[in-house]
DOTORPA-728736 format. One record per residue (C-alpha): z, x, y; residue in one letter. Coordinates in steps of 0.2 Angstrom, whole numbers, padded with zeros to 4 digits, always signed. Example, Ala and Ser with C-alpha at 12.3 -4.5 7.8 and 13.67 -1.06 7.14 Angstrom:
+0039+0062-0022A
+0036+0068-0005S
END
This chain:
+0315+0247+0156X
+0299+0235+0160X
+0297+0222+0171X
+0285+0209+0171X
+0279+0195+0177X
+0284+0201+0194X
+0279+0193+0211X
+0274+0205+0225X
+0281+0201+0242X
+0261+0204+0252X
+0254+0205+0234X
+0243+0194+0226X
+0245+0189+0207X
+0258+0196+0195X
+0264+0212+0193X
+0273+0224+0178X
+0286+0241+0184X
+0290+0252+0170X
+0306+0260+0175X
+0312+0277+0167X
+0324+0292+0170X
+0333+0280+0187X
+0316+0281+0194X
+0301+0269+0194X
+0286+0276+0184X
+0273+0263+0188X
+0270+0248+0199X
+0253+0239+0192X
+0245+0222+0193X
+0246+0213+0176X
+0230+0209+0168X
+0236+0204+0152X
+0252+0193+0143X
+0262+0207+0141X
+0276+0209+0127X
+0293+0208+0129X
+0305+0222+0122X
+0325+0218+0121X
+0332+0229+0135X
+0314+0222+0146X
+0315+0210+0160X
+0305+0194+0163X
+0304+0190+0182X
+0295+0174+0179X
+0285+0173+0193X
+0298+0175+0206X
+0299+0189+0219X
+0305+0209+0214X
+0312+0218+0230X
+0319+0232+0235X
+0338+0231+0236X
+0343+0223+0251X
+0351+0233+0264X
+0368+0231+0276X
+0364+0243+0290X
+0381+0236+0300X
+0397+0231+0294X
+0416+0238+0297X
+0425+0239+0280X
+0439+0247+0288X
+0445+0229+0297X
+0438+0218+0282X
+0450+0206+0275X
+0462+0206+0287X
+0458+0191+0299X
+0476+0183+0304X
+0484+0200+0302X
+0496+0201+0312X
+0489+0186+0323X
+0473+0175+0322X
+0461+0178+0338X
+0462+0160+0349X
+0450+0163+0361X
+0439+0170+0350X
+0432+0182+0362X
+0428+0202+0357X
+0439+0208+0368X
+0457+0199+0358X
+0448+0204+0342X
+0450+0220+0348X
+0467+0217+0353X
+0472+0211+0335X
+0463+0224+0328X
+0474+0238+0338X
+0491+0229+0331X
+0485+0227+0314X
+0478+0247+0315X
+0497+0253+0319X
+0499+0247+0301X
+0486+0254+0291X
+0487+0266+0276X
+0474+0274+0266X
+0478+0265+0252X
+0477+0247+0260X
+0462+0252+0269X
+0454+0258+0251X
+0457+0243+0242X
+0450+0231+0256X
+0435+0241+0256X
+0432+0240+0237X
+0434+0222+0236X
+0420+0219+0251X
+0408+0233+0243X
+0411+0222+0226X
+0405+0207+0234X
+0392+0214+0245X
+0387+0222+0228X
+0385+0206+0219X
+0373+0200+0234X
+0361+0213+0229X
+0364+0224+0244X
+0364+0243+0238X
+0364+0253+0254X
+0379+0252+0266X
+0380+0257+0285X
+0401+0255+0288X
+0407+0256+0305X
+0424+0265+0304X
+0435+0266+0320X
+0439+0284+0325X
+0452+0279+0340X
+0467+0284+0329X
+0475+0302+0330X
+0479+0304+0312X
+0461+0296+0307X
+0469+0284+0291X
+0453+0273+0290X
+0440+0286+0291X
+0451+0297+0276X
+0450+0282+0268X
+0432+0277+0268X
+0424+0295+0263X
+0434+0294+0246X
+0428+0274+0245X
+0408+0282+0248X
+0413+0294+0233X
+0420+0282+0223X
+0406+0266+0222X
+0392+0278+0223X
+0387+0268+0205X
+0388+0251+0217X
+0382+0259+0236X
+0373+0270+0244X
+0385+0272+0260X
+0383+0279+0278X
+0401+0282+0288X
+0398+0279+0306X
+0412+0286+0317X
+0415+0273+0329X
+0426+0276+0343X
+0433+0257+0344X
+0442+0261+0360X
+0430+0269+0368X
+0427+0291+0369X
+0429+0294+0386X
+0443+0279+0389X
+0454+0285+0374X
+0466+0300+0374X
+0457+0313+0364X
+0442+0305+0360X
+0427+0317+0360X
+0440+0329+0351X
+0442+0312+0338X
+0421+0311+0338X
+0418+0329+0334X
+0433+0330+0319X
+0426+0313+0312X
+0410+0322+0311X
+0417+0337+0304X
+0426+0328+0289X
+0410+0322+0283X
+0404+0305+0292X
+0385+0304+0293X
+0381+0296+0311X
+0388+0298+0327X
+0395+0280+0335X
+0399+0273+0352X
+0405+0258+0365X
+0398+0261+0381X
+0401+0244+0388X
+0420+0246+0382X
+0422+0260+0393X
+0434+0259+0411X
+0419+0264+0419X
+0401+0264+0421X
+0400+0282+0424X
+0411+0284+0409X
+0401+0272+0400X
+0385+0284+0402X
+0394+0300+0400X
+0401+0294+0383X
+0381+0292+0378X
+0374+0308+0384X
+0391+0318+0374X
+0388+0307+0358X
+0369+0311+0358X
+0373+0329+0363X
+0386+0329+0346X
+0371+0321+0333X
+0356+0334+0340X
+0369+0347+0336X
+0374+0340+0322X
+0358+0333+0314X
+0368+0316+0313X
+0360+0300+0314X
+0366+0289+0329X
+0371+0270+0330X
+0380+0263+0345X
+0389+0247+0348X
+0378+0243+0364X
+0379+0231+0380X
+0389+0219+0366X
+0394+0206+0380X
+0387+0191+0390X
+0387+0206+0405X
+0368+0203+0413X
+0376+0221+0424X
+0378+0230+0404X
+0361+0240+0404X
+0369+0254+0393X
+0352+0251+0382X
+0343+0259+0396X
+0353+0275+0394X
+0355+0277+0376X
+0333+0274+0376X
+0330+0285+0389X
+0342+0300+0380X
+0332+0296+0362X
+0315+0299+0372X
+0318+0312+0381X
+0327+0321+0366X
+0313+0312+0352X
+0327+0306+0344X
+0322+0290+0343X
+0318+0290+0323X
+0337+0294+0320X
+0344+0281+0334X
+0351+0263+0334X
+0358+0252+0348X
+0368+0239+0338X
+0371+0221+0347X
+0363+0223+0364X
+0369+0204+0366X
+0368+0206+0385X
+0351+0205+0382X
+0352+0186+0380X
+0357+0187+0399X
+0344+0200+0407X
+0330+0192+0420X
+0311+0193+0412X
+0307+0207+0427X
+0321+0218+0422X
+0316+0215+0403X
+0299+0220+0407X
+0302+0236+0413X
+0314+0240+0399X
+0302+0234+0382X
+0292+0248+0392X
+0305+0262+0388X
+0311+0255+0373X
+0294+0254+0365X
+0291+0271+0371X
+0309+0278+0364X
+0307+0272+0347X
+0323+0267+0343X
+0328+0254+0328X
+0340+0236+0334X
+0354+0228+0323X
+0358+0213+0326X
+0372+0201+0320X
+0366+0183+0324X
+0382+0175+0317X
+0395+0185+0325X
+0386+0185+0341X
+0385+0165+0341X
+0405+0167+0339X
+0409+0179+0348X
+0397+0179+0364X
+0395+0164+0378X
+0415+0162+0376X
+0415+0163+0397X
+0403+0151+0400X
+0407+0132+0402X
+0389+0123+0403X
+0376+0131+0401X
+0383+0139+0386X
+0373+0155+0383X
+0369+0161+0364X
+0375+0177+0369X
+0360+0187+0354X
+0348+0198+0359X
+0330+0193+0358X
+0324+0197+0342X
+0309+0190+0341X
+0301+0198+0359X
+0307+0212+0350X
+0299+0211+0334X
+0283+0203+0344X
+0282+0221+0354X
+0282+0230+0339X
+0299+0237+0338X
+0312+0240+0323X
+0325+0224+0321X
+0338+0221+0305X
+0352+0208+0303X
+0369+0214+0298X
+0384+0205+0294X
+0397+0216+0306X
+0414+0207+0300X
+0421+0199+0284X
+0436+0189+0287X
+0442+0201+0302X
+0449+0197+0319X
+0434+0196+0328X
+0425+0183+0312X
+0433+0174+0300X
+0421+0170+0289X
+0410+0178+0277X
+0408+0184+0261X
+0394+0195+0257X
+0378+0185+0257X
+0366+0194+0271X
+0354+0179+0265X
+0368+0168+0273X
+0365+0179+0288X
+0347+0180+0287X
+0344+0160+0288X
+0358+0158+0302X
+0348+0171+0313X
+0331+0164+0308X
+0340+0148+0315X
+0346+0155+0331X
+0334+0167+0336X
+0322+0151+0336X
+0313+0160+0322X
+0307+0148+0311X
+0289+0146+0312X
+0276+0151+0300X
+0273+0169+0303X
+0294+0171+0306X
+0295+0163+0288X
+0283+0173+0278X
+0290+0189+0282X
+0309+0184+0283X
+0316+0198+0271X
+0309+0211+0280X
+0324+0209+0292X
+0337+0213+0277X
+0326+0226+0267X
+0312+0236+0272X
+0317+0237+0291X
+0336+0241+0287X
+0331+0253+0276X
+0321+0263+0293X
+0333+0258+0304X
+0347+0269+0290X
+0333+0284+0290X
+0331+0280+0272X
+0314+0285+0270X
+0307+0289+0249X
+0324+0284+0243X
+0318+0266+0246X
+0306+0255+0240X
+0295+0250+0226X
+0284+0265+0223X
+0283+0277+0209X
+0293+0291+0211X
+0306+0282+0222X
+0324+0278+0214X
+0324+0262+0202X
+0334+0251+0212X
+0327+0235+0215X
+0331+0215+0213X
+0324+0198+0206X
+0326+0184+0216X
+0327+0168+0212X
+0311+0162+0221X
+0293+0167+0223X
+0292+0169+0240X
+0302+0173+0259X
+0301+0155+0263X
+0306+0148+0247X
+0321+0161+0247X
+0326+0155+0264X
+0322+0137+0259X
+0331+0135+0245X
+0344+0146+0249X
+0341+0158+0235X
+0351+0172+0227X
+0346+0188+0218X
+0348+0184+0198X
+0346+0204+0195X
+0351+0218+0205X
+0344+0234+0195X
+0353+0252+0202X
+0345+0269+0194X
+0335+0260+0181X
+0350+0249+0174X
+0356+0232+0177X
+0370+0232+0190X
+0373+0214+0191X
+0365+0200+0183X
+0367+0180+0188X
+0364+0162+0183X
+0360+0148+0194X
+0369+0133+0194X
+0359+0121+0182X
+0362+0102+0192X
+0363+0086+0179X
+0362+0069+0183X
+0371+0055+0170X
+0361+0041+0162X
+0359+0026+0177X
+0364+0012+0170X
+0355-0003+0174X
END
């Protein structure tokens, strides 16, 4: 396959890739009108990415908001109320065919690669059986990553290191936690140091639901930092959330950019189910209840957006688009100014991708897998402003998924 008439995101001019065997052969600038073959590809001047990346979602609760009860407050804690009722029900077979239809529509967004949360807190482990024949199954739609997530907490739920270390056993690929979900502080730390012990053992990659409250007393980040530094971990480690952030005092954030920038770790955050979930105990003033991406980014360190829920008890929107996300969070974190703008996708693309260790099976280089999109604009700010789509998403050197814009027409005025 040949592309042409590509636009480079930090490129100048117009670019061709030749694609063969599922891998790209060449990336070069285009110095000529290039000819069009019939299985070629004319970007027409818009953007070619890689594919875009969800580095945190829970397919095992998707599609299940109001099920058996909607969550009224709208706080974390009853969505994990609800959730626990509607995980007495589960099968393997209901939990597979949500999945598929969220991996379809996440699919048709152009997202390729998949970090999925699934919860571990359940003896006979349904969801997790579930989801490692879901990876099997769309690996012609996904690449997917099967975090064990101890939803309950490891050290608060019966059994639950024992649950962590089979979950690991049966195949998932990072090792998951909730310290701030704990009975305890000292529990809350002792379930990091185990989790951490169980990945350098295991060679998994970490992820941890951290400090994912309004709580300016959560400092769990400091613990999971410290253990990724002092282990040189902090390549493989990410603290998802870290919403209590949004509540810490500038001197106590001080001191912690210090460790974090020394630790090396990557963030995930979820703007639009943090604006929902988080500030539900304040009256006025209502706190955003995010964590501060932008400092974040602006000290050099590793930050994504994911979506976290589709239509579950904790958010009951969504439907795919980590654009949707993307322009939400730009919005809240107060990240709308120039610089924010030209570099926008690089919070669903190339810094998910290091945050999922993905390393030479991303990107647009020769040699690297052929999976890539068009979009349907020539820039980050024109995608954000015009609230763009992919109109290809190409996987292993073959169209995937192809779309048409909406073409808007206007009847004669009459005068």
């Amino acid at each position: 396959m040949h592309i042409i008439n590509a636009r480079l995101r930090n490129h100048e001019g117009l670019h061709e890739l030749h694609l063969e065997n599922g891998l790209i052969a060449s990336v070069a600038r285009q110095t000529e009108a290039p000819s069009l073959g019939p299985q070629d590809l004319d970007a027409g001047g818009n953007l070619v990415v890689p594919p875009f990346v969800e580095p945190h979602i829970h397919l095992d609760a998707t599609l299940t908001a109001g099920e058996p009860r909607w969550n009224m407050s709208g706080t974390l804690f009853e969505g994990i109320e609800c959730w626990g009722e509607r995980k007495a029900t589960i099968t393997e077979e209901d939990t597979r065919t949500r999945a598929r239809k969220t991996l379809q529509a996440l699919a048709a967004h152009g997202i390729q690669h998949v970090r999925t949360h699934v919860d571990v807190t359940d003896p006979q482990l349904t969801a997790l059986k579930a989801m490692l024949q879901v990876r099997e199954e769309n690996r012609h739609l996904v690449d997917m990553q099967i975090v064990a997530f101890p939803q309950e907490g490891i050290e608060s739920y019966r059994n639950g290191r024992e649950l962590m270390e089979e979950a690991i056993r049966m195949g998932a690929d990072v090792v998951g936690g909730i310290p701030h979900f704990e009975y305890t502080r000292d529990q809350g730390v002792s379930s990091v140091k185990f989790l951490m012990d169980l990945a350098e053992r295991t060679g998994c990659l970490v992820d941890v639901h951290c400090d994912e409250t309004d709580d300016p007393h959560s400092r769990f980040l400091e613990v999971l930092a410290e253990e990724a530094r002092s282990r040189d971990m902090g390549a493989r480690v990410t603290a998802s959330h870290t919403t209590a952030m949004g509540s810490y005092d500038n001197a106590y954030c001080a001191k912690l950019f210090r460790l974090l920038g020394h630790s090396g770790i990557s963030f995930v955050s979820c703007p639009t189910e943090s604006i929902h979930l988080q500030g539900r105990f304040d009256t006025f003033p209502k706190r955003r209840g995010v964590t501060r991406v932008n400092e974040l980014l602006e000290a050099g360190m590793n930050v994504c957006f994911g979506q976290d829920s589709i239509v579950d008890p904790w958010y009951p929107l969504g439907n795919g688009n980590i654009l949707r996300v993307l322009e939400a969070g730009l919005h809240i974190c107060h990240m709308l100014g120039y610089r924010n703008l030209q570099s926008a996708l690089d919070l669903v693309t190339d810094n998910s991708a290091k945050a999922m260790a993905l390393g030479e099976r991303y990107g647009l280089e020769p040699g690297r897998p052929a999976n890539l999109l068009i979009l349907s604009a020539d820039s980050d700010y024109e995608m954000i402003r015009s609230q763009g789509l992919p109109l290809y998403s190409i996987r292993n050197g073959e169209v995937l998924m192809k779309r048409q814009m909406p073409v808007v027409e206007f009847g004669t005025q009459l005068d």
